[in-house]
C-alpha positions as CSV (number, residue, x, y, z in Angstrom):
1,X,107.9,39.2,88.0
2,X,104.3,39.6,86.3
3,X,105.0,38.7,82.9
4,X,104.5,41.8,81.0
5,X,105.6,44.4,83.8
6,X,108.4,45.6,81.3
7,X,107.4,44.5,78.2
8,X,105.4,46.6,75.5
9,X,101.8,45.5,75.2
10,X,101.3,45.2,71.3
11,X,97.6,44.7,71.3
12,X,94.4,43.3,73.2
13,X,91.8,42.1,71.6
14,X,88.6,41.8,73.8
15,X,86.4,39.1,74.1
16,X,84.2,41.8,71.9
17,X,84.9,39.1,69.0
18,X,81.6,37.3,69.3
19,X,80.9,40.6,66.5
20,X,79.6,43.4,69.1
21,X,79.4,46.8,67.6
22,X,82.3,48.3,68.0
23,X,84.6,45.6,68.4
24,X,87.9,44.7,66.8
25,X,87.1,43.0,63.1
26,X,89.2,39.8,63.0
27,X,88.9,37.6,60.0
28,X,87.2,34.3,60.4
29,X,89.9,32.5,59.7
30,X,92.2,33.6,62.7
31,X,89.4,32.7,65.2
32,X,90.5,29.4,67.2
33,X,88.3,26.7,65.5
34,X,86.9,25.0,68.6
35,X,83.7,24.9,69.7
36,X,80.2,26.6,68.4
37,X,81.5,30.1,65.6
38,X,79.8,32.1,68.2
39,X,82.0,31.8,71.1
40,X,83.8,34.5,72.7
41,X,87.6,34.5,72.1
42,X,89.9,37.3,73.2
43,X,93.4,37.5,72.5
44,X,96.4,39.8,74.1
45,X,100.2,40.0,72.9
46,X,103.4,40.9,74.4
47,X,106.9,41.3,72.9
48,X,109.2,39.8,75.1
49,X,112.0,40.8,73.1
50,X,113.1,42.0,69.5
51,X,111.4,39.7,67.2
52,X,109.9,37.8,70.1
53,X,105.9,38.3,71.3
54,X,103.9,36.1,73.3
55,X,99.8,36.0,72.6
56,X,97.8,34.6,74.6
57,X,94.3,33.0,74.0
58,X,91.4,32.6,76.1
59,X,88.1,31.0,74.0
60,X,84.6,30.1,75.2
61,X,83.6,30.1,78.8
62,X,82.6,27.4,81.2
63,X,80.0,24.7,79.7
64,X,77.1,23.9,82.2
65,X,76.1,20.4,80.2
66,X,79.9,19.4,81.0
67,X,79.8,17.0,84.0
68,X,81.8,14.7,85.6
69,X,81.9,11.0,85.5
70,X,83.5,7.9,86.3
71,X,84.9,5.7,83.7
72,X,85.7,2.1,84.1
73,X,88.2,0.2,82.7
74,X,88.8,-2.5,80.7
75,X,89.8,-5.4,83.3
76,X,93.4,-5.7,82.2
77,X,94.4,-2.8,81.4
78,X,98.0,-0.8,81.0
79,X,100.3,-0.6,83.9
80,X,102.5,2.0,82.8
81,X,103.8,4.5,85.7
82,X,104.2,7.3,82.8
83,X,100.9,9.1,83.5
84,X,100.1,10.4,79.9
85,X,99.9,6.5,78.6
86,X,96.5,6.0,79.0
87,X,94.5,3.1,80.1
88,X,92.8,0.3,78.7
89,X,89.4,2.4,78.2
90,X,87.2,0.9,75.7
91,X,86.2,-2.1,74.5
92,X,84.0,-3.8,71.5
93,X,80.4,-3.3,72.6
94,X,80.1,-7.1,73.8
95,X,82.6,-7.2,76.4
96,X,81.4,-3.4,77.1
97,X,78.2,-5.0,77.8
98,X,79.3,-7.2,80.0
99,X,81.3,-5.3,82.3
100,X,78.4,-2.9,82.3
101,X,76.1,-5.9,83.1
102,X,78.5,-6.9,86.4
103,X,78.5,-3.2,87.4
104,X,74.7,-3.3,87.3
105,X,75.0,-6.7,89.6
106,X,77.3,-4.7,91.6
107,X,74.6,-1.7,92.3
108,X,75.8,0.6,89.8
109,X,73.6,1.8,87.1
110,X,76.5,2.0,84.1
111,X,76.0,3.5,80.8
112,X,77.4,2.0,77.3
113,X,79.2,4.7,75.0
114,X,80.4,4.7,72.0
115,X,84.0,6.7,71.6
116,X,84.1,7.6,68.0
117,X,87.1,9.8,66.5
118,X,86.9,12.1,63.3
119,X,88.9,11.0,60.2
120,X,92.3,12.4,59.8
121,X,95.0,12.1,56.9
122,X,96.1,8.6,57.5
123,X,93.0,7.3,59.4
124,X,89.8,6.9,58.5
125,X,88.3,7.3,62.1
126,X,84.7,6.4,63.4
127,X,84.2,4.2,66.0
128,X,86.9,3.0,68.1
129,X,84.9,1.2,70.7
130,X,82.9,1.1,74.2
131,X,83.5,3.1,77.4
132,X,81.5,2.1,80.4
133,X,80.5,5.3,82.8
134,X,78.6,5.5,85.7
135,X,77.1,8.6,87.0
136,X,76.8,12.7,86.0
137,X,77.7,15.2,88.3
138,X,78.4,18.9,88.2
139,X,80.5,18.4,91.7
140,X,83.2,16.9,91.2
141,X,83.6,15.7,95.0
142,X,80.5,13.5,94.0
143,X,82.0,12.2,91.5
144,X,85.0,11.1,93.8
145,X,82.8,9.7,96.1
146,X,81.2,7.3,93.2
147,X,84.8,6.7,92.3
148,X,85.8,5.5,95.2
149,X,82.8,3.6,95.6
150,X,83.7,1.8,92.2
151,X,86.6,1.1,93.3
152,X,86.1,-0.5,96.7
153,X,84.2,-3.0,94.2
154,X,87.2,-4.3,92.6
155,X,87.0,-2.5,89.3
156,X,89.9,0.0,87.7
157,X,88.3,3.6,87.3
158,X,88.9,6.9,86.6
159,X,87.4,10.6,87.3
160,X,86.9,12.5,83.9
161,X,85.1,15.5,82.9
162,X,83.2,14.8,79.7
163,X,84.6,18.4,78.3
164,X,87.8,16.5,77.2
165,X,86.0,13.6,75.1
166,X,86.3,16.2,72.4
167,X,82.6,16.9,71.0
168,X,82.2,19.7,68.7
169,X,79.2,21.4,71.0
170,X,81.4,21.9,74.0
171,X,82.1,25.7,74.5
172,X,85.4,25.3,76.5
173,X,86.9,27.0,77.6
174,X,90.0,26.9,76.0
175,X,93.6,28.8,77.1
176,X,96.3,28.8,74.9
177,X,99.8,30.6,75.1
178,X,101.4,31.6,71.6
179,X,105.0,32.2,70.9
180,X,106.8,33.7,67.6
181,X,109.7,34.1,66.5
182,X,110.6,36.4,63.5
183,X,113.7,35.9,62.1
184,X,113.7,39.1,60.3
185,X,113.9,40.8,63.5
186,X,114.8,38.3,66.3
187,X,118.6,38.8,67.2
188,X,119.3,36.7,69.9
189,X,119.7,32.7,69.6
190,X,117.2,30.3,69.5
191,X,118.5,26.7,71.2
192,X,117.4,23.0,71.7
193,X,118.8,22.5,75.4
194,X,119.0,19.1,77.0
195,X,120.3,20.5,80.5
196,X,123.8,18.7,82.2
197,X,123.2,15.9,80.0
198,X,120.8,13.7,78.7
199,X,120.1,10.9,81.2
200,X,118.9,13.9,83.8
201,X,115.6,15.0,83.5
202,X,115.2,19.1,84.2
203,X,112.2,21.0,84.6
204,X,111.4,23.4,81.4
205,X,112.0,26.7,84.2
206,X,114.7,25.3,85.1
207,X,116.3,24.6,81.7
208,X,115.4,27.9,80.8
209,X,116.4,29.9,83.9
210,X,120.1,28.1,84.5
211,X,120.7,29.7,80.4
212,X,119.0,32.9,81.3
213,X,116.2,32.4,78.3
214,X,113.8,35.2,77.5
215,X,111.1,32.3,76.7
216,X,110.7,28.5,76.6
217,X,109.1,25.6,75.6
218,X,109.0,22.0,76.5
219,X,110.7,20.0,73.0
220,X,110.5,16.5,72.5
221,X,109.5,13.1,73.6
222,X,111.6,11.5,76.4
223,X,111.8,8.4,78.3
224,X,110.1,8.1,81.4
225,X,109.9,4.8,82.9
226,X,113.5,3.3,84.2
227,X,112.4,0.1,82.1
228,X,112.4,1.8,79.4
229,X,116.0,3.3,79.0
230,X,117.3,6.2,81.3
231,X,114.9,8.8,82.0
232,X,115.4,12.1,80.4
233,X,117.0,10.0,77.1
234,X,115.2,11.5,74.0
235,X,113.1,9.3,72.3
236,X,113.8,10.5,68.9
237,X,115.7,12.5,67.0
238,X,118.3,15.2,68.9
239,X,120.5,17.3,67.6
240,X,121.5,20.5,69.6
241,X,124.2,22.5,68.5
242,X,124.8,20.7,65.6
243,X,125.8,17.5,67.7
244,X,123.8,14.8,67.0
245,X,123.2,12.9,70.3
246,X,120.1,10.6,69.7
247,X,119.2,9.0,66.7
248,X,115.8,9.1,64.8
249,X,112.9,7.3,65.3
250,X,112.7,6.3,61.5
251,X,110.3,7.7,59.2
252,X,108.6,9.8,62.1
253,X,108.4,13.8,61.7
254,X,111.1,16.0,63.3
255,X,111.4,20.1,64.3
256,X,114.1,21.2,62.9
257,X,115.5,24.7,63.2
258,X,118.6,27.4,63.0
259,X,120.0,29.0,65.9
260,X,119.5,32.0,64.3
261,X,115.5,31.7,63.7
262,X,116.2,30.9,60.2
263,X,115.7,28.1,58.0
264,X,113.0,26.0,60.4
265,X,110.9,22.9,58.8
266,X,109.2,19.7,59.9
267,X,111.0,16.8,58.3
268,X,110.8,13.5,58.3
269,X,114.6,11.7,59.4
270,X,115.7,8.4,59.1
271,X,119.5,7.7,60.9
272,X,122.2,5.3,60.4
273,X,125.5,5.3,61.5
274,X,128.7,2.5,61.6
275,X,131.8,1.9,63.6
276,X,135.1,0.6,61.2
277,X,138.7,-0.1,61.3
278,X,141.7,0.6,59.1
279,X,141.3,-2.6,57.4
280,X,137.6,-1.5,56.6
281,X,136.0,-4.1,58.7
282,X,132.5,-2.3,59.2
283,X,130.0,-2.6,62.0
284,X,126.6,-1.6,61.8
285,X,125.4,0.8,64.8
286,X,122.2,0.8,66.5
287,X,121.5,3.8,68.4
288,X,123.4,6.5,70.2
289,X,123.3,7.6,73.6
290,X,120.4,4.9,74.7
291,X,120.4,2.4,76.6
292,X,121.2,-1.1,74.2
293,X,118.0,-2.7,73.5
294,X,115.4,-0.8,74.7
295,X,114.4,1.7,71.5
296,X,111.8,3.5,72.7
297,X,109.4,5.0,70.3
298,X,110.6,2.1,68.1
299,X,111.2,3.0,64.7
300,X,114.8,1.2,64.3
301,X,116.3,-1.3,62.6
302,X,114.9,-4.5,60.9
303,X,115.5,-7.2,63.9
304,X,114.0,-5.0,66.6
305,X,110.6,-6.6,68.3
306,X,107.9,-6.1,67.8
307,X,108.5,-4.0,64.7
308,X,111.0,-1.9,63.0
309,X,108.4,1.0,62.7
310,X,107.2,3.9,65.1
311,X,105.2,2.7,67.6
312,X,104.8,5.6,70.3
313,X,105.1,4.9,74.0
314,X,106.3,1.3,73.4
315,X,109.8,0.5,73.9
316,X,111.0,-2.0,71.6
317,X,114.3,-4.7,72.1
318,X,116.7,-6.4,70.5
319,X,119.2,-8.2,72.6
320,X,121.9,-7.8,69.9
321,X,122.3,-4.3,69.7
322,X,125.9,-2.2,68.9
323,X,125.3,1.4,70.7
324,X,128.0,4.9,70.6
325,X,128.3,6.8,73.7
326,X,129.1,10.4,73.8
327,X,130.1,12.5,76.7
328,X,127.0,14.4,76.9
329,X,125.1,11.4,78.0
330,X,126.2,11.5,81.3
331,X,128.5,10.8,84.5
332,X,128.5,6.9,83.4
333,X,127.6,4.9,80.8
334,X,124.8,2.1,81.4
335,X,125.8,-0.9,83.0
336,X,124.9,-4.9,82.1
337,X,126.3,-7.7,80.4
338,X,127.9,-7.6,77.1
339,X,131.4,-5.6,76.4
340,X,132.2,-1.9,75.9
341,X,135.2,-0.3,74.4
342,X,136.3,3.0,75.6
343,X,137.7,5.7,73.4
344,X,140.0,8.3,73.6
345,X,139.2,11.8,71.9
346,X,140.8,10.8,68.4
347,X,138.7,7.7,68.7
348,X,141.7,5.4,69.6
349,X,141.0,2.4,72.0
350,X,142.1,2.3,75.3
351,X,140.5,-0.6,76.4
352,X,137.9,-3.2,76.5
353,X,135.4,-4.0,79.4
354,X,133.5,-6.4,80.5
355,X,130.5,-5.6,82.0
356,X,129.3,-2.8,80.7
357,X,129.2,0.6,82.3
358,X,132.2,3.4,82.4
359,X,133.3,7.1,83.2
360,X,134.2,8.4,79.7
361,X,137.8,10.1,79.4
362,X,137.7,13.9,78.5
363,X,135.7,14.3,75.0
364,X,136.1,10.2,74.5
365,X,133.4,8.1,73.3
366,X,132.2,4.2,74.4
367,X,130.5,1.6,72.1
368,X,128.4,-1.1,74.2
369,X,127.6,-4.0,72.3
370,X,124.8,-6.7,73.7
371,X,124.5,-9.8,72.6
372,X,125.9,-11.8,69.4
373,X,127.0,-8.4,68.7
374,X,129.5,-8.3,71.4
375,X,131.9,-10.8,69.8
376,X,132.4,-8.6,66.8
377,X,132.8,-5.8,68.8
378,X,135.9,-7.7,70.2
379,X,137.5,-8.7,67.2
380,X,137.2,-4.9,65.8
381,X,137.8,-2.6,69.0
382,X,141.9,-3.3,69.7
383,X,143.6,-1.5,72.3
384,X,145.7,0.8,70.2
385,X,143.9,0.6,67.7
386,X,142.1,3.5,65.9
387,X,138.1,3.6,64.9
388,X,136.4,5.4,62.7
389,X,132.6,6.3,64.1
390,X,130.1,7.3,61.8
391,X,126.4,8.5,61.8
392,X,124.0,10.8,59.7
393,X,120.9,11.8,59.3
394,X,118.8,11.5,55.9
395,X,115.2,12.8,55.1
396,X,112.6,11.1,53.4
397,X,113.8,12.1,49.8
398,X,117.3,10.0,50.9
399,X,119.0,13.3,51.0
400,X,121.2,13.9,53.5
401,X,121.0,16.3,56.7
402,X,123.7,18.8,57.2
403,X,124.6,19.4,60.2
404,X,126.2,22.3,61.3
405,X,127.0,23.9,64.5
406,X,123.7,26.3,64.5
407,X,121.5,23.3,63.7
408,X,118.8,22.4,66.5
409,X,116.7,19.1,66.4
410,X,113.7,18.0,68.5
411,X,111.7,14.7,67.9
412,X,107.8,15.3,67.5
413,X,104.9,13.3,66.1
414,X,102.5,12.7,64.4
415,X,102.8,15.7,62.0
416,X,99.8,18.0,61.8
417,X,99.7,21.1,59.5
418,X,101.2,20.3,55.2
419,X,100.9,23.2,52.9
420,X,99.0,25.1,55.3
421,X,96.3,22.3,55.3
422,X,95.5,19.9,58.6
423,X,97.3,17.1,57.6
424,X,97.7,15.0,60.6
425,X,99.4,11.3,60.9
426,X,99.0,9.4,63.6
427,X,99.0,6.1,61.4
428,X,102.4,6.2,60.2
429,X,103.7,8.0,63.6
430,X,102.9,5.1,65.6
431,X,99.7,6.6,67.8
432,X,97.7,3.8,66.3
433,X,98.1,0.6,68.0
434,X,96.8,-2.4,66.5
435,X,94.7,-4.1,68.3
436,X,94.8,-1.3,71.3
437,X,92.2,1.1,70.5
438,X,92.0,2.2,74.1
439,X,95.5,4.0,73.2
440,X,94.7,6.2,70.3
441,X,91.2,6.8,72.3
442,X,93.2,8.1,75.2
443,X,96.3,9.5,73.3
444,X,95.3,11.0,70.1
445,X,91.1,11.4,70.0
446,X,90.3,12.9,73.8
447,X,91.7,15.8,74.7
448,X,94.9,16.6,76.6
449,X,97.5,19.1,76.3
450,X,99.1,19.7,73.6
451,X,102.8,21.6,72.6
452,X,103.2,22.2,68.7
453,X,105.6,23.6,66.7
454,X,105.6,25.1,63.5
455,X,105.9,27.7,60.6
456,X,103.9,30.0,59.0
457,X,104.6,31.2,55.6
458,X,106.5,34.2,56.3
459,X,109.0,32.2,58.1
460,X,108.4,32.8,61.5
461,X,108.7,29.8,63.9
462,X,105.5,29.3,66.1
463,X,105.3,27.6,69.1
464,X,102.1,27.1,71.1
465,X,100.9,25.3,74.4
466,X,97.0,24.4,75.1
467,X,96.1,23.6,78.7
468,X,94.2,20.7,79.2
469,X,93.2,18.3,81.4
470,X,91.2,20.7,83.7
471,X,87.8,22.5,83.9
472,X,89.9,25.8,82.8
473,X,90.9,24.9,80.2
474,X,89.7,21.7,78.2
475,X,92.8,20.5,75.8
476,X,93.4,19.4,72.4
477,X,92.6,16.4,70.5
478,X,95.2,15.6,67.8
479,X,92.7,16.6,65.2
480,X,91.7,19.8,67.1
481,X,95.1,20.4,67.4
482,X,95.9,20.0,63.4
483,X,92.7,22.6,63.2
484,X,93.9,25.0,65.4
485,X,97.7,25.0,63.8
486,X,96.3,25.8,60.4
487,X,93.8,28.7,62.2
488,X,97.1,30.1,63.7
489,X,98.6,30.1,60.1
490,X,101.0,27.8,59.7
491,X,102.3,26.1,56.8
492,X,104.1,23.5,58.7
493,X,103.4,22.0,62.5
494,X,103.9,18.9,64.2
495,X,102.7,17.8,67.7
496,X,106.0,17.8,70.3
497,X,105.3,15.9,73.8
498,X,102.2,17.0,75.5
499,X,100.3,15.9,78.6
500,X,101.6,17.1,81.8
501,X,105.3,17.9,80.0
502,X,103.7,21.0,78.6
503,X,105.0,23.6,79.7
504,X,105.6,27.7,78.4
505,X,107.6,29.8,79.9
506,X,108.2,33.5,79.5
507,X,109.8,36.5,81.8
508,X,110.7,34.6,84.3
509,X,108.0,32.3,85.2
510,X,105.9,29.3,83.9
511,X,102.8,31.2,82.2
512,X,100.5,28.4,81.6
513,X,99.1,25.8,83.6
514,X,100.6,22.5,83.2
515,X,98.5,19.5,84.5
516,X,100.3,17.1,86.5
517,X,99.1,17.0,90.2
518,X,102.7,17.5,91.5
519,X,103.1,20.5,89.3
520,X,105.8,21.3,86.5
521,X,107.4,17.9,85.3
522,X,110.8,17.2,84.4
523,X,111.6,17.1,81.0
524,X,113.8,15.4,78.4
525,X,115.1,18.8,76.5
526,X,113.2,22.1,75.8
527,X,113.6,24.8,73.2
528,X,114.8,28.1,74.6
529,X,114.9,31.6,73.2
530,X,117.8,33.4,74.3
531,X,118.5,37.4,74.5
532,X,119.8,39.3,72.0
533,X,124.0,38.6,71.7
C-alpha cells in the first residue's frame, strides 16, 4: 500500500524554502542544520492516525566535490562480524606515514588525512588521528576496481564516499523520516515490543506487522555476535509492559515512556537486584535475562573486566556472575558449566542442575550462577524451599523507578538534546575508547544512520530516522545528530541503535532506506504505535 493512499496529507512544504518569492515562510530555526543555510529542504506530513503524523525530510541535493575513495586500514585492526563496529581506521601520523610510505612502495600513490571531530559536551574533540586513502573517483565502480587492487596487495581496505566524513560544506543530501506522537490526541497504545522473546532477533516490519502497528521504529541496542551473549538480548535497559527483563547498563541514558503517550523522558538508570531466603541469607544478582558473564555494553558491577563502566560494543566478563531468568527469554535457558536452580511460579525451588541450561515451568524463573558464585547458590537455593527475587531500577538522583504495567523502557546512548540544548555524551556513554580512536572516528564522528528519540516541550514524543551510509542520503554524525534533535525541537533526545538496525515503518511498509546490503536487519526490540483501542 503507498503510504499515504488513505491518510490525510497535512501539509507539503516545497523545496521553495531556499526563500523564493512566494514560498512557504519557515522560521530558521526549524530548517535541518546540515550543510551550507542555503540549501534546499522540503518537507511533507501525513497523519497516520489520531494524534499520529509522519513528516518526512528531504535536504540539499547531490554534491559533485563528493567522491569516492579507498581507505586503508590500520594493519590489525577489529574483527568483529557486527557490521556497524567499525575498523581500526586511523592512526597517529607516524605510523600513518608509514603505511602510506609501504603503499607508495607498493604502486599506490596514498594520501595522509587528518580525521578531526567537533567538540561535544563531554569531549573536547580535534584531532583524532590519520587515515590513509588512495585515489578520487566520481564512479564508484573505479573505486572498486582500486579496492580490489589494494587488496590483492595484502592490505585491509574499505570503499567510502567522502560525503559521510561529516564536513560542514557538503550539501547532502540528506532524507529523514519523522514521527510524533501527541498524547493530547493519540488514543491508541504506544509499546516497547521485543517479539516471541528476547533471545530471537525479529525484523522491525515484522515486529510491527505480527501486532498490527500503525507505525514503528527500531528501539534499542542488542547483541549481535553469538560471543557476545544471545543475539537479539538487549544490551541495556528493557522494560516492556512494566516487566523489567534486562537490566541497565549503569549510568548510561535510557527512553523511557507510557503506553499511553504520556509521561516520556530520557533518564539515566542504574539496576540492582538480589535473590534471599527466609533466614535472610542475601545474594547479590548480576544481570537478568543475559547470558552469565558476558555484559555487553558493560556498565555493571565492580569485578567485571575491563571496567565496571559503559563501554559500547565491548562485551565485558566476569566468570563469577549470579544471573535471574524469566520466561520471556526464551525456549531454554543458556547452557555451560556452573549450576542453575529452577523455580516454580511462587518462586519455590524445584530443583537444582548441573550444567546449566533448562526449559522453564509455566511462569517460573531460573538463576544460573558461574563461578565461585555457584557454591552459594547451592547452599541458598533448597528444593522446597522458597526465594525471594528482587530487582529495581533507580535514576541518577538515587530515586527509584516505578514500574507499572503501562511503563515501556528502551536502552539508548549517548544522550543528545538537555533543556532543549545539544548536549551530547559520548564520554560517559562509553563511545570513547581509550586508546581506540579508530572507534569513536567510525562510530560517533563519521556519519551513519542514526534513530533518535525524544521530546519536545509540549510533550509529544518524537521519533526520527536519518538514512545514511549511501549517496542518497549521507547520515548523521553524533554531533549532527544532537543539532538536528534540537532543530526538530526537542527538549530531550537520546541516540537508540543506528547503522543498518534503522529502520521506520509506517502503513504497512518500511518507508525509509535502511543500509545493510542484505536489506532490513533483525532487531533486538522496536517501539510500535498501535491503533486506537
Amino acid at each position: 500500500m503507498a503510504i499515504g493512499r488513505f491518510l490525510t496529507v497535512i501539509a507539503v512544504v516545497s523545496a521553495a524554502l531556499t526563500g523564493a518569492a512566494g514560498a512557504p515562510a519557515v522560521a530558521d530555526h526549524a530548517r535541518l542544520p546540515l550543510g551550507p543555510g542555503d540549501l534546499a529542504e522540503s518537507r511533507s506530513t501525513v497523519e497516520l492516525q489520531r494524534g499520529v503524523t509522519l513528516t518526512s525530510i528531504v535536504r540539499g541535493e547531490a554534491d559533485p566535490t563528493l567522491t569516492w575513495t579507498v581507505e586503508v586500514a590500520v594493519p590489525g585492526g577489529d574483527g568483529s562480524p557486527d557490521p556497524d563496529n567499525p575498523p581500526t581506521a586511523i592512526a597517529d601520523r607516524q605510523h600513518a606515514a608509514l603505511l602510506a610510505a609501504e603503499l607508495g612502495r607498493r604502486g599506490f600513490t596514498a594520501r595522509v588525512e587528518e580525521g578531526a571531530t567537533p567538540a561535544l559536551a563531554d569531549f573536547a574533540g580535534g584531532t583524532l588521528g590519520c587515515r590513509v586513502r588512495i585515489g578520487s573517483f566520481a564512479d564508484p565502480v573505479a573505486a572498486d576496481a582500486m579496492l580490489a587492487a589494494v587488496r590483492a596487495g595484502g592490505f585491509t581496505a574499505s570503499r567510502v564516499f567522502t560525503g559521510w566524513d561529516g564536513a560542514s560544506s557538503d550539501r547532502g543530501p540528506w532524507r529523514l523520516e519523522v514521527l510524533t506522537i501527541d498524547p493530547r490526541r493519540f488514543r491508541g497504545d504506544l509499546v516497547a515490543s521485543y517479539g516471541p522473546d528476547l533471545e530471537r532477533r525479529e525484523t522491525t516490519s515484522a515486529l510491527a506487522a505480527a501486532a498490527g502497528a500503525t507505525a514503528a521504529v527500531n528501539a534499542g541496542f542488542f547483541v549481535l555476535d553469538p560471543q557476545a551473549g544471545a543475539p537479539g538480548d538487549p544490551a541495556g535497559v528493557g522494560v516492556f509492559g512494566g516487566e523489567l527483563l534486562s537490566e541497565a547498563v549503569n549510568g548510561r541514558p535510557a527512553f523511557s515512556f507510557r503506553d499511553s503517550g504520556h509521561g516520556a523522558d530520557v533518564v539515566r538508570l542504574r539496576w540492582s537486584g538480589s535473590v534471599a531466603d527466609r533466614h535472610g541469607t542475601r545474594l547479590t544478582l548480576d544481570g537478568i535475562d543475559r547470558v552469565p558473564a558476558k555484559i555487553r555494553n558493560c556498565g555493571g558491577t565492580a569485578d567485571d573486566v575491563p571496567t565496571s563502566r559503559p563501554l559500547h560494543d565491548t562485551t565485558c566478563t566476569d566468570p563469577d556472575e549470579l544471573v535471574v531468568f524469566t520466561p520471556q527469554f526464551g525456549a531454554l535457558t543458556p547452557a555451560g558449566p556452573g549450576v542453575e536452580a529452577v523455580l516454580d511460579r511462587h518462586g519455590t525451588v524445584l530443583y537444582v542442575r548441573a550444567p546449566r541450561g533448562a526449559t522453564l515451568p509455566t511462569g517460573g524463573r531460573s538463576l544460573q550462577a558461574t563461578g565461585t558464585t555457584a557454591d552459594a547458590l547451592l547452599r541458598l537455593a533448597v528444593p522446597g524451599e522458597r526465594l525471594q527475587v528482587r530487582s529495581g531500577l533507580t535514576d541518577e538522583h538515587g530515586r527509584a523507578r516505578h514500574l507499572t504495567p503501562s511503563t515501556m523502557i528502551v536502552n539508548g546512548g549517548p544522550e543528545l538534546v538537555r533543556d532543549g540544548r545539544p548536549h551530547a555524551t559520548p564520554a560517559a556513554d562509553g563511545m570513547v575508547r581509550p586508546g581506540d580512536p579508530s572507534f569513536y572516528y567510525g562510530w560517533a564522528s563519521k556519519r551513519n544512520p542514526r534513530t533518535i528519540a525524544g521530546i519536545d516541550r509540549e510533550g509529544r514524543i518524537v521519533l526520527v530516522t536519518a538514512d545514511g551510509r549511501s549517496t542518497r542520503s549521507l547520515g548523521l554524525s553524533i554531533a549532527e545528530s544532537a543539532a538536528v534533535a534540537a532543530a526538530l525541537g526537542l527538549c530531550e533526545a537520546v541516540n537508540l541503535d543506528g547503522g543498518g538496525s534503522t529502520t521506520m515503518y509506517a502503513d504497512g511498509r518500511v518507508v525509509n532506506m535502511p543500509s545493510d546490503a542484505t536489506g532490513e536487519r533483525p532487531v533486538g526490540d522496536a517501539i510500535l504505535v498501535l491503533p486506537e483501542r
